[in-house]
C-alpha positions in Angstrom: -79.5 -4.9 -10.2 -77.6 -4.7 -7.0 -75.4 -1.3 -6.1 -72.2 -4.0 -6.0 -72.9 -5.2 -9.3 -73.5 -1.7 -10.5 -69.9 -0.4 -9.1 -68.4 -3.3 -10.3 -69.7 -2.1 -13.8 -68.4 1.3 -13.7 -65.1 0.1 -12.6 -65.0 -2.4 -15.5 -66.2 0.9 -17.5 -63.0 3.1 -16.0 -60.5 0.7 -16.8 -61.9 0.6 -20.5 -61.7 3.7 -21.1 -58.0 4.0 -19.4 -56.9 1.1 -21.9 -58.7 3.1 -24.8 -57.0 6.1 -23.9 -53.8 4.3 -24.1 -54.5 2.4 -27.3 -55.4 5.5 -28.8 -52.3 7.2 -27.6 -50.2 4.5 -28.7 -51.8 4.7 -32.4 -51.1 8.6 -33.1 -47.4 8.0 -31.2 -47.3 5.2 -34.1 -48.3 7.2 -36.8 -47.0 10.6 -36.0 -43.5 8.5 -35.4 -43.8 5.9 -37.6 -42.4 4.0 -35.0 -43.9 1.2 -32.7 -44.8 2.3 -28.7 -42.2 -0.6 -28.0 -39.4 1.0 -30.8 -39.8 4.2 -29.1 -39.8 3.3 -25.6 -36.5 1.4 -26.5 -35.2 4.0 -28.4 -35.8 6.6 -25.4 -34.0 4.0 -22.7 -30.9 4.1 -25.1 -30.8 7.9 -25.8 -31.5 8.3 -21.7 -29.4 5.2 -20.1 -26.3 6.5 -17.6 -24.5 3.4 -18.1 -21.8 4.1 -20.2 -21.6 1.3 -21.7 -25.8 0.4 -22.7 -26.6 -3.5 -23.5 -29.8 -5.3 -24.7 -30.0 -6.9 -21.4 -29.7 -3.3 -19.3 -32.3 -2.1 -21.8 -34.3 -4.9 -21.1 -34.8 -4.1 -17.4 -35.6 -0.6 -18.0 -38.3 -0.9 -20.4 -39.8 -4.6 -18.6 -39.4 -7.0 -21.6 -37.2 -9.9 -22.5 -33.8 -9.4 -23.5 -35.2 -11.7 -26.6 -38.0 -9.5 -27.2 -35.8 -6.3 -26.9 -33.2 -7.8 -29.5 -35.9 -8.2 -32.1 -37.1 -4.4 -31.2 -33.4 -3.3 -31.7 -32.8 -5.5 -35.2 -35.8 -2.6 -36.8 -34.3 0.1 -34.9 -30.6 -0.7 -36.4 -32.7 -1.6 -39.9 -34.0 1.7 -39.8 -30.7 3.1 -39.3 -31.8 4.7 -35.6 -29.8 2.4 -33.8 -25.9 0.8 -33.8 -24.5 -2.2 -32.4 -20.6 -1.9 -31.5 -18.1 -4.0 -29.5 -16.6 -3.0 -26.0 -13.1 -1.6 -26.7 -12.8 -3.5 -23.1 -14.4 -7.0 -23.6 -14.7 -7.5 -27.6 -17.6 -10.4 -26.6 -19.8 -7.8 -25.2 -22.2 -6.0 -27.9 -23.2 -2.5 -26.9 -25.9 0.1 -28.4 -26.0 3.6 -29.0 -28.1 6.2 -31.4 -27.0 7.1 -34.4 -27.0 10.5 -35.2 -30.6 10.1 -37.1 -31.6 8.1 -34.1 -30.6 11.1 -31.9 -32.6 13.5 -34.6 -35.5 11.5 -34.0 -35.0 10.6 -30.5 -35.3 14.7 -29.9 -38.2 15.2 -32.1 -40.5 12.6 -30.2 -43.7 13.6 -28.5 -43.8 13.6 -24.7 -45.0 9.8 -23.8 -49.1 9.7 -21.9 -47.1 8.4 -19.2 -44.8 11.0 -18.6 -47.6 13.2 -18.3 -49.4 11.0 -16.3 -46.5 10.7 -13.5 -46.2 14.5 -13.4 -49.8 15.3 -12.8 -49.6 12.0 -10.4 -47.1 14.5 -8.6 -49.2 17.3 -7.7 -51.6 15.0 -5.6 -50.9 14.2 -2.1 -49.0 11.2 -1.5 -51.8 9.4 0.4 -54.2 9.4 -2.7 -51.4 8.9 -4.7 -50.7 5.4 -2.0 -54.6 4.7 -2.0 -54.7 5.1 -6.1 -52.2 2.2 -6.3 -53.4 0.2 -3.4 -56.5 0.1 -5.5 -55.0 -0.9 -9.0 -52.6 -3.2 -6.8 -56.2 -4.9 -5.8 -57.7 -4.8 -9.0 -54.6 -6.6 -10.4 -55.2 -9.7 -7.7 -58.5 -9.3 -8.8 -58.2 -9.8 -12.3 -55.3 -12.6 -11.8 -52.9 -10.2 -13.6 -50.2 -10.3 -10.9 -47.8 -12.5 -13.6 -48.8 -10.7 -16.5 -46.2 -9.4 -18.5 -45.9 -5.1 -17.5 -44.4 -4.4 -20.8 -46.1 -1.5 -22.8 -49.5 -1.9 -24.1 -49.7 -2.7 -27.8 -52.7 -1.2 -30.1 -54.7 -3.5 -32.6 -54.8 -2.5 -35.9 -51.4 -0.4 -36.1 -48.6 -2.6 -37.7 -47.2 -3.3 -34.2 -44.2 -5.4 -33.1 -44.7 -7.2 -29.8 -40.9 -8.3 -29.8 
């Protein structure tokens, strides 16, 4: 075997074992929440948004899916009584969303996210290797042909897991 096809192994090897770090993260964040990584990543951009006034669609940008996808994530969240849909008191067309106050129980009793951690450890490396790190995964995207692929958080087999 030739020392290209050799590093070209172990970098197949290191991004397995990042993506079964996440999916294993994902699965005890689903069973110590009960909630899916998508539900909770929702629920966090509601309970954190500074607009006061927090739609699917400005949810959708925050957490990278469809406003489609984020309306079916907010149906369970209202169904489980975490979330609420209201009117604008200013425009009575536009539906807005906000915690209730057992979403905002929960929403303070969640686990800090793998990558929250991630970014602050990210921060106490210089901010070369932290531009050469995502150079690299930048180049290992174009690589893969994963430049159009969807950046939306990763879901884990065998949890009941909502992709919308």
């Amino acid at each position: 075997m030739r020392h290209d096809d050799t590093v070209g192994f172990e970098v197949l090897r290191a991004l397995r074992r990042i993506l079964r770090r996440v999916s294993l993260h994902s699965r005890e964040l689903a069973r110590h929440t009960g909630l899916t990584l998508p539900q909770l990543i929702s629920l966090k951009a509601i309970a954190e948004s500074a607009d006061k006034e927090v739609t699917i669609g400005s949810i959708s940008s925050r957490v990278s899916l469809s406003s489609a996808t984020v309306s079916r994530i907010i149906d369970r969240l209202v169904s489980k009584d975490l979330v609420e849909r209201y009117r604008s008191e200013s425009d009575r067309r536009k539906v807005l969303l906000r915690l209730t106050e057992h979403g905002a129980e929960r929403y303070h009793a969640l686990p800090a996210p793998l990558d929250e951690r991630f970014l602050e450890r990210l921060k106490d490396i210089s901010e070369r290797e932290r531009l050469s790190l995502l150079a690299a995964l930048d180049r290992i995207v174009q690589l893969m042909d994963a430049e159009a692929e969807d950046a939306a958080p990763i879901l884990v087999e065998g949890v009941e897991v909502e992709d919308e």
